[in-house]
C-alpha angles and dihedrals in degrees: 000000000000080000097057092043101051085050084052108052081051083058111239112156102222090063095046083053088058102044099050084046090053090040085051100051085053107046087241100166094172091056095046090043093059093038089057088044093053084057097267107153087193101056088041080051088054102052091047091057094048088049089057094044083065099271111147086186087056095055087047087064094051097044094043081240110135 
């Protein structure tokens, strides 16, 4: 995961991929905040689909509410 997240913060896509996928499958609302903040769509994609699925912290994200 350090791996992944190093890769990522040099900004190779792959790695974003990964990471939003991995953030997703967790429910991890911070990851895929700061993701979406760095100018990931998907991330952004991701946060959008957890919002509809009913998670406040999710629209938070989307909003910049916290």
């Amino acid at each position: 995961m350090a791996g992944l997240r190093i890769k990522g913060a040099d900004g190779e896509l792959d790695a974003i991929a990964s990471l939003v996928e991995l953030a997703g499958e967790r429910g991890d609302l911070d990851v895929l905040r700061r993701l979406a903040a760095a100018g990931s769509p998907d991330a952004a994609d991701e946060l959008r689909r957890l919002a509809g699925a009913g998670s406040h912290g999710a629209e938070e994200g989307l909003t910049g509410e916290a």
